[in-house]
C-alpha positions in Angstrom: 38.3 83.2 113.8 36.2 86.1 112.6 36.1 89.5 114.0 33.0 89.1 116.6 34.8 86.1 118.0 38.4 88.1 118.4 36.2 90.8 119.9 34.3 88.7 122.3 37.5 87.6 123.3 38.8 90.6 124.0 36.2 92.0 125.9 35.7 88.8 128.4 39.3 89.1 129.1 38.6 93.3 130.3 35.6 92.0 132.4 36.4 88.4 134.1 38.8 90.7 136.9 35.6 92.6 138.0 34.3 89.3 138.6 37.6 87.8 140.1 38.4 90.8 142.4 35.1 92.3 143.2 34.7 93.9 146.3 31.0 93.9 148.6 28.3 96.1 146.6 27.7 99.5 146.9 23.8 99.8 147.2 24.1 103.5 146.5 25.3 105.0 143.3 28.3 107.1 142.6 28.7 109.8 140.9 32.5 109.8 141.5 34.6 106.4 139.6 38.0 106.1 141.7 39.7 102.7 140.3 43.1 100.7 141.2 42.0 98.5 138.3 39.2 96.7 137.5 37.4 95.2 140.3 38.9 97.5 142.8 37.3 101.0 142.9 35.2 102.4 145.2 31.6 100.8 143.8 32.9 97.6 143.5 31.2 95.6 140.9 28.6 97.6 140.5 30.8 100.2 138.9 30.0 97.9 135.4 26.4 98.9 136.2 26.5 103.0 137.2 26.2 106.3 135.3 29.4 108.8 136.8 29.8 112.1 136.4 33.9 111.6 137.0 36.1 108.5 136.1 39.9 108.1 137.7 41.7 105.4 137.0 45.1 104.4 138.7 45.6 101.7 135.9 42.3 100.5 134.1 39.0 101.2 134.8 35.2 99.7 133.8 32.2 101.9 134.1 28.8 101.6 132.9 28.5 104.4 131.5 30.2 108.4 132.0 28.7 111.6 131.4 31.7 113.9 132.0 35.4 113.2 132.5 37.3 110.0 132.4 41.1 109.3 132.7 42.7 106.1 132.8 46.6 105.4 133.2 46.2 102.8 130.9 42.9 102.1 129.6 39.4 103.2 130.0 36.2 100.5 129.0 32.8 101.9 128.9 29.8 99.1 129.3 27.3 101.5 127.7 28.3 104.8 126.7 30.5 107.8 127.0 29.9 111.4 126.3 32.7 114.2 127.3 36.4 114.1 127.7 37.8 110.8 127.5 41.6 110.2 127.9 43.9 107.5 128.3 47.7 106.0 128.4 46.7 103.3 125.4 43.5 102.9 124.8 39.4 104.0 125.9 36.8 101.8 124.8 33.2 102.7 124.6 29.7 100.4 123.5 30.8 97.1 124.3 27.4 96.3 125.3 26.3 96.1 121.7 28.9 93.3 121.4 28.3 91.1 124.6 24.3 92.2 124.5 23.4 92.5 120.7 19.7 91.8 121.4 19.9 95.6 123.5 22.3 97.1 120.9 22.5 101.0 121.8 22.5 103.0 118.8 24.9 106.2 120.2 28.2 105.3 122.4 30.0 108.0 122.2 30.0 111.8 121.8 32.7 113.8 122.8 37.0 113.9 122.9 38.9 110.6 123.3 42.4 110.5 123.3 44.7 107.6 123.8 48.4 107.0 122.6 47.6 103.1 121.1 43.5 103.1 120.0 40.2 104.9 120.4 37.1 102.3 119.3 33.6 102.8 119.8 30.8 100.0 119.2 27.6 102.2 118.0 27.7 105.9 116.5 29.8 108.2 117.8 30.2 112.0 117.4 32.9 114.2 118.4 36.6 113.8 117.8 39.1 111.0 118.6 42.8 110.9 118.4 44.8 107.8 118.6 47.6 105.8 116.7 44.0 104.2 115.7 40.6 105.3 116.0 38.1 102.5 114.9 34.1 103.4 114.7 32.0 100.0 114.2 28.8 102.2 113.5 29.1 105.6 111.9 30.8 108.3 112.9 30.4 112.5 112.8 33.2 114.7 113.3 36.6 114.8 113.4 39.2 111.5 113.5 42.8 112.1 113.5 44.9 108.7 113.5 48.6 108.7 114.0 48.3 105.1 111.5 44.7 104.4 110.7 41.3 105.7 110.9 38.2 103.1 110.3 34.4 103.7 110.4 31.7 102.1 109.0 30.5 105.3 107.2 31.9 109.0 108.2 30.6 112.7 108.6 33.5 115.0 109.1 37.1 115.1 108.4 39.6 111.5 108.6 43.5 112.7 108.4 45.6 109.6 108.9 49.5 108.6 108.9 48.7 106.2 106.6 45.5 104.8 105.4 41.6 106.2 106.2 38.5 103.5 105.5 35.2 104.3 105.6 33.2 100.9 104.3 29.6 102.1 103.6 30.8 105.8 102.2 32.0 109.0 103.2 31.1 112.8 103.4 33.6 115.3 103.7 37.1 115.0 104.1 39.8 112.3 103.9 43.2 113.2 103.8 46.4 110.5 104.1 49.8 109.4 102.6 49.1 106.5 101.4 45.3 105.6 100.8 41.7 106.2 101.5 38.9 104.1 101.3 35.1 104.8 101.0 32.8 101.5 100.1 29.6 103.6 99.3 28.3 107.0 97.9 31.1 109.7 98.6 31.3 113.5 98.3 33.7 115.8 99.8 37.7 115.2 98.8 39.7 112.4 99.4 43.8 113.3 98.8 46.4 110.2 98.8 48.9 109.0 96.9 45.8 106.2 96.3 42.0 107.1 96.4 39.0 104.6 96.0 35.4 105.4 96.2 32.5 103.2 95.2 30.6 106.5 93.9 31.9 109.2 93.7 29.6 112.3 93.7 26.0 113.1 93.0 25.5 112.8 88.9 24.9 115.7 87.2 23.1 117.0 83.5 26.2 120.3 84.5 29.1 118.2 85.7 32.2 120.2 85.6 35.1 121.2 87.5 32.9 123.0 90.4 31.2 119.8 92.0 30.8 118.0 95.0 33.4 115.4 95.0 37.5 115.3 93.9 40.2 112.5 94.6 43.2 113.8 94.0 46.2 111.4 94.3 48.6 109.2 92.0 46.0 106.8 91.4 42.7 107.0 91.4 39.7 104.9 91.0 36.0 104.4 91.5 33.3 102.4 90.2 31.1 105.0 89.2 32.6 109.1 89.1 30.4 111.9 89.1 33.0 113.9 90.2 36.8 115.3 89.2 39.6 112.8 89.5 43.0 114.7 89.3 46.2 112.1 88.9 48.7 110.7 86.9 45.9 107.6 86.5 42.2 108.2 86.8 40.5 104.7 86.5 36.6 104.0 86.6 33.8 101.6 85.6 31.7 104.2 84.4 33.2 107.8 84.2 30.6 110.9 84.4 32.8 113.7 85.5 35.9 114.9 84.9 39.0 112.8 85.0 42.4 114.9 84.8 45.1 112.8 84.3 48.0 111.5 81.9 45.6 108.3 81.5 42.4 107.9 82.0 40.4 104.7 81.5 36.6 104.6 81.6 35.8 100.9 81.3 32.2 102.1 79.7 33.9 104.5 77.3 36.6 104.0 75.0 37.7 102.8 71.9 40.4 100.9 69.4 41.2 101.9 65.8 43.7 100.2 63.3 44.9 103.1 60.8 47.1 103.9 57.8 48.5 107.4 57.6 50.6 109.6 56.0 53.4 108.7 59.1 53.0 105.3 59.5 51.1 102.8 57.5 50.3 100.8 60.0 48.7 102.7 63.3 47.3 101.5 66.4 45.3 104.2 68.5 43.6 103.6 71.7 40.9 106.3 73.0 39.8 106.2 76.9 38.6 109.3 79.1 35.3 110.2 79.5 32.2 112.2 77.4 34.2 115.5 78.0 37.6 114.3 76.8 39.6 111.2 76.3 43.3 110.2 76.6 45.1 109.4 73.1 47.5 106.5 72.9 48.9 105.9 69.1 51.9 103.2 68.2 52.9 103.6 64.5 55.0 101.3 62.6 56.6 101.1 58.9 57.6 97.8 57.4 61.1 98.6 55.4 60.0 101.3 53.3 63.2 103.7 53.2 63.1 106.9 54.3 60.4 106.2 56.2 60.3 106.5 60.6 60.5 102.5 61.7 58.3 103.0 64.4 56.8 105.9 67.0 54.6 106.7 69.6 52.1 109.2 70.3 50.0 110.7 73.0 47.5 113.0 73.0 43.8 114.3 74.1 40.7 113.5 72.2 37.1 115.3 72.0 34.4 113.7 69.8 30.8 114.5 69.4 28.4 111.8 67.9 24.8 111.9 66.1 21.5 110.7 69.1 21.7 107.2 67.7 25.8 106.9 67.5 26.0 106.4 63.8 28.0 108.4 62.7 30.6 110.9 64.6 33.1 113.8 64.4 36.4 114.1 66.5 39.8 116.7 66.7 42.8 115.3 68.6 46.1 117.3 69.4 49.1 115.1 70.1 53.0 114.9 70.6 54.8 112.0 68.5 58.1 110.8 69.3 59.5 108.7 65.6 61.9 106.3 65.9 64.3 106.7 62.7 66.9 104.1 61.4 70.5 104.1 63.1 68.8 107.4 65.1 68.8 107.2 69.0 65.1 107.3 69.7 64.9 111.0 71.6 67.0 112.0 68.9 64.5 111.5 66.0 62.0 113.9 65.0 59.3 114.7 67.4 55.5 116.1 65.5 52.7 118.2 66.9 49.7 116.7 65.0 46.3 117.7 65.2 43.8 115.5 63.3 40.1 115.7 62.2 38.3 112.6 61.7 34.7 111.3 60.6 33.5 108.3 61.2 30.2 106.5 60.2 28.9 102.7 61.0 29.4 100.2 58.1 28.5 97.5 60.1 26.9 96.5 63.8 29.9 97.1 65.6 32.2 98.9 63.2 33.1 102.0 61.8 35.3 103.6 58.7 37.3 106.2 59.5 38.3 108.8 56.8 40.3 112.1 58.4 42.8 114.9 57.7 45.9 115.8 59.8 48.4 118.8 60.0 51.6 118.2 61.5 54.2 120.4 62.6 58.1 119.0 63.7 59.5 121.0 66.5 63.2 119.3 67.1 66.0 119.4 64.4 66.5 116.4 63.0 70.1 115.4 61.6 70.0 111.8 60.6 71.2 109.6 57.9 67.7 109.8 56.5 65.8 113.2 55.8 62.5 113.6 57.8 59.0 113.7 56.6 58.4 116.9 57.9 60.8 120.2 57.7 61.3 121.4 61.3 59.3 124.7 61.5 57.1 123.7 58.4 53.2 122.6 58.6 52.6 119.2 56.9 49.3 118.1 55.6 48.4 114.7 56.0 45.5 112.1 55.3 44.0 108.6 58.0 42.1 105.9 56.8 40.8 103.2 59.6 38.2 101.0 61.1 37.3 101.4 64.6 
């Protein structure tokens, strides 16, 4: 069954008692809502039809519409609209008209405080602040929504701090704080801190991006499809990557790039480049076939700038990064780890491809004491020399 149908459902079930247990009709309105439960208050069924000032309900209640105060033992179910201090046992409800009567949608339902222990959920916009277990906006929503599990809202103005997970599906301005995720399906700007942040877009692109924008995610993982912003985690992931990603990786499906090297370390070098046009992330695997003396294998990681020519034909990087070797009969953390920085220039010798020709200097920082002697003297600067096609 899909959502409408669930909801329809629900609602029927809320009204078919004012129906069942109606009592005569009070030709003149209320301003005053006193309720046993639904169908038994002192407007009879006409209470799904008035405007009050003040609601009171003994268990549940069902108003047209309150301008004021309401406060339901367990629930509280506005027709129409509600605008001022809403509280209830489990849950308050508010717009249901524009589920039940979609030709007469209502654009605003709510504006004000709702608290309830279960759920808060309003059918049209709603501004204010809502407190609940969870707080569910079908339209858009302004202000302030704190949710003991979830917040939800179709897009959001304000601040979302959840137990565990805030969504906003068409975007989000502001702030969205939770443990575990936050979710924005459209442009974004503000900060959104989890252990897992998505945004569609994140940020308003910039010729100036840099650290002092309008959008962050800061979280374990991050992603987006498009980032104009900062992403700081241990894995920044986008489609296209305009800010400024600070992470231990970061991949930027529109930027990145592969290289099969020979250097001075290891004659045959895989290195994998992915960031964005401020920096990228260096991972290298080196290996030697069995050349004596020679590490058997190592790994490498490291950070990348690289500026290239208006028509990307040709292009200069410097990279600094830590290598861990892997010697013969040596345990692994116990071979020799290099601090190498390396220059490289690269021009196009085909469509698609470059040559590589660069210059290194390394520089071994542990003590080595293996059955082989090390390339590099611990405390001495090595030269070195790369050759590759990217």
């Amino acid at each position: 069954m899909t959502n409408r149908n669930y909801n329809l459902i629900f609602l029927i079930f809320i009204i078919l008692p004012v129906t069942s247990f109606a009592q005569r009709r009070n030709s003149n309105p209320s301003k005053t809502h006193l309720s046993l439960f639904p169908g038994y208050s002192n407007t009879g069924i006409q209470e799904i039809q008035q405007d009050y000032k003040l609601s009171l309900n003994l268990t549940s209640g069902i108003t047209g519409s309150v301008h004021g105060i309401e406060v339901g033992l367990i629930s509280n179910y506005n027709y129409e609209k509600f605008q001022g201090i809403q509280l209830a046992g489990f849950a308050n409800i508010s717009g249901a008209n524009n589920v039940l009567n979609p030709k007469e949608k209502l654009e605003k339902t709510f504006g004000g405080f709702q608290f309830a222990t279960l759920f808060n959920k309003t059918y049209g916009d709603g501004v204010g602040w809502q407190m609940a277990s969870f707080n569910m906006a079908e339209s858009s929503f302004k202000g302030f929504q704190l949710g003991f599990v979830l917040n939800k809202s179709r897009d959001f103005n304000g601040v979302q701090i959840a137990g565990l997970i805030n969504s906003s599906t068409m975007g989000a301005a502001g702030f969205q704080l939770a443990p575990l995720f936050n979710y924005s399906g459209g442009q974004s700007y503000g900060m959104q801190i989890s252990l897992f942040n998505y945004a569609r877009t994140g940020g308003f692109i910039s010729s100036t991006n840099s650290l002092f924008n309008d959008f962050y995610q800061i979280g374990l993982i991050n992603f987006s499809k498009t980032n104009n912003g900062n992403q700081i985690g241990l894995i920044n992931i986008s489609g296209k990557n305009n800010g400024v990603p600070l992470g231990l990786i970061n991949i930027d499906a529109s930027h990145g790039n592969v290289s099969l090297r020979a250097t001075d370390m290891f004659l045959s070098n895989l290195s994998i480049s992915t960031g964005s046009k401020f920096y990228t992330n260096l991972l290298q695997v080196g290996y030697n076939l069995s050349i004596s003396g020679l590490p058997v294998w190592g790994l490498g990681y490291g950070i990348e700038k690289e500026w290239r020519n208006s028509g990307y034909s040709r292009f200069v990087s410097t990279s600094i990064s830590l290598w861990q070797q892997k010697h013969r009969n040596t345990k692994f953390l116990q071979s020799p780890r290099i601090l190498r920085t390396e220059f490289i220039y690269g021009f196009k010798i085909s469509k698609l491809r470059f040559l590589e020709v660069g210059l290194a200097v390394g520089y071994q920082i542990n003590e080595f004491k293996g059955e082989t002697t090390s390339l590099i003297s611990q405390g001495i600067w090595q030269p070195g020399v790369i050759l590759g096609i990217r």
